[in-house]
N, C-alpha and C positions, 0 to 999 in steps of 0.2 A: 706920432702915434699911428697916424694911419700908412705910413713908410712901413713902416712895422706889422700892419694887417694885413697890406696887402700880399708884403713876403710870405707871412705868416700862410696865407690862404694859398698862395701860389706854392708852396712847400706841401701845405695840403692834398692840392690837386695833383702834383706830381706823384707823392705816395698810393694816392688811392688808385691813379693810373697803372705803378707799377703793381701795386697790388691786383689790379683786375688781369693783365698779362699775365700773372702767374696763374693766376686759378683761370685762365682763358684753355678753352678748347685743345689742346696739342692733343689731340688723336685723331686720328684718320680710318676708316674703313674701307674695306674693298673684297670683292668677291672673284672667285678663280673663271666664273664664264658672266656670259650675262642675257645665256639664252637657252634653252632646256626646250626638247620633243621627247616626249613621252606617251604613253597610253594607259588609258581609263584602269585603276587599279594598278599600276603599274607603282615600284619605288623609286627615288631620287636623291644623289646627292649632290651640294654643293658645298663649298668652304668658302669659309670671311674671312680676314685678316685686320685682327684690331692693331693697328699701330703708334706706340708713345714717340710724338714727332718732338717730345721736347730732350731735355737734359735729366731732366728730376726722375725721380721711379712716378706712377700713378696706380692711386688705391681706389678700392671703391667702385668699381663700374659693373656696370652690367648691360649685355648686351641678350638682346630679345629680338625673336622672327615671327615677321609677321606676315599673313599671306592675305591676298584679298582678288579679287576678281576684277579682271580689267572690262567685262561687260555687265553692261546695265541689267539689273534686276534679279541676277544669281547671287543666292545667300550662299559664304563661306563660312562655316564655322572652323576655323585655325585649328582647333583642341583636336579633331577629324584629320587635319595633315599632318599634324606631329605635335608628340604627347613631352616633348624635352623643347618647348621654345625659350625659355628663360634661363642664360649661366649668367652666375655670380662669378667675374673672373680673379683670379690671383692679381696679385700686382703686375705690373706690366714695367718693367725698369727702363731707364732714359735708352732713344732711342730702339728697344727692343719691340717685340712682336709677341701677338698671340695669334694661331689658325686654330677654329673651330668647325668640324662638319656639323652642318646642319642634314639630318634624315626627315625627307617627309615620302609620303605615300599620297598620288592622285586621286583626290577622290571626286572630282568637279570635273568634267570634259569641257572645253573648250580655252579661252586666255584667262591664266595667273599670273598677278604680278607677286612676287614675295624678297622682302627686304631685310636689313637689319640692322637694329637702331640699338646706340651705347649711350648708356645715360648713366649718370652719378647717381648711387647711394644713396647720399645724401640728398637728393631732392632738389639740389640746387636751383635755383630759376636757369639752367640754362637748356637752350634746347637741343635734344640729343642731337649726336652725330649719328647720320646714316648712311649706307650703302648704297651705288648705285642698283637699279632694282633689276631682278631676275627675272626677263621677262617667259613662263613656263606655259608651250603651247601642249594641249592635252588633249589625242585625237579619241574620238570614242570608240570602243571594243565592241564589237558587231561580233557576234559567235552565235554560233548555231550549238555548238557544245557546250553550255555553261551551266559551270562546276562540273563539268564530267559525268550530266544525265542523263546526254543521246541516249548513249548504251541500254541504260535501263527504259528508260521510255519509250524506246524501239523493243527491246528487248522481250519487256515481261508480255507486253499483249503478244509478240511473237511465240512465244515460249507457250503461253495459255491458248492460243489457235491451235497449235502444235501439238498440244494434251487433249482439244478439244477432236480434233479430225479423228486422233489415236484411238480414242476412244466409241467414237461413232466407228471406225473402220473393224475395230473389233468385235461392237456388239452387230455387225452386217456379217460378220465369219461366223458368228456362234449360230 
């Protein structure tokens, strides 16, 4: 009998093993750079590519970006860099690929790092797969014309000096 238990449990452990290789990890991710210069308000894009490294099709994923700041003490709020972080993707069949551009807009100057992490549907205990990380350096915008007020801020006191003389020089002729 115990000849018997222990095949029994050795049959066991075998199936649970193969069972955990199937539902293991076969995706891969990767991104088309891995280093971004930009400026303050400026837009940006980069693309990920989820890849099915096994045989089977794979359902259920979702991959999400996230952004976070590589220096101490600056809050990012992500929903601020872009308003589409979360695809639910289609199936992904053995072997095949999906590219996704991710759109964000700078809105932090100095180092961002931003990633992209695929995790199951389902919830699984397993832990997402992610991307090597973007490393996005973001120089700050120094302008003397911003939004396009010089003009008028130069402008109107100019304009009203202008009305003002005009009018002094007029009432000296009369």
């Amino acid at each position: 009998m115990r000849l018997g238990s222990l095949v029994l449990a050795t049959l066991a452990a075998f199936a649970l093993a193969s069972a955990a290789d199937a539902g293991s990890n076969v995706v891969s991710v990767n991104v088309d750079r891995n280093a971004i210069s930009t400026a303050l308000g400026h837009k940006f894009v980069f693309r990920s590519t989820i890849a099915n490294d096994g045989a089977t099709p794979v359902r259920g994923l979702i991959a999400h970006l996230n952004v976070l700041s590589l220096r101490k003490g600056v809050y990012i709020d992500p929903e601020d860099w872009s308003s589409h972080r979360t695809r639910y993707l289609a199936p992904i069949p053995g072997g095949g690929s999906v590219t996704l551009a991710w759109k964000l807009q700078a809105v932090n100057a100095g180092r961002i790092g931003v990633y992209v992490a695929v995790l199951r549907q389902s919830g699984a205990a397993q832990s997402p797969v992610t991307a090597p990380t973007v490393h996005v350096t973001i120089a700050r915008r120094k302008t003397l014309n911003a939004g396009g007020v010089l003009p008028l801020a130069l402008g109107i006191p100019a304009l009203l000096g202008a009305l003002t003389l005009a009018v002094r020089a007029r009432r000296r002729a009369a």
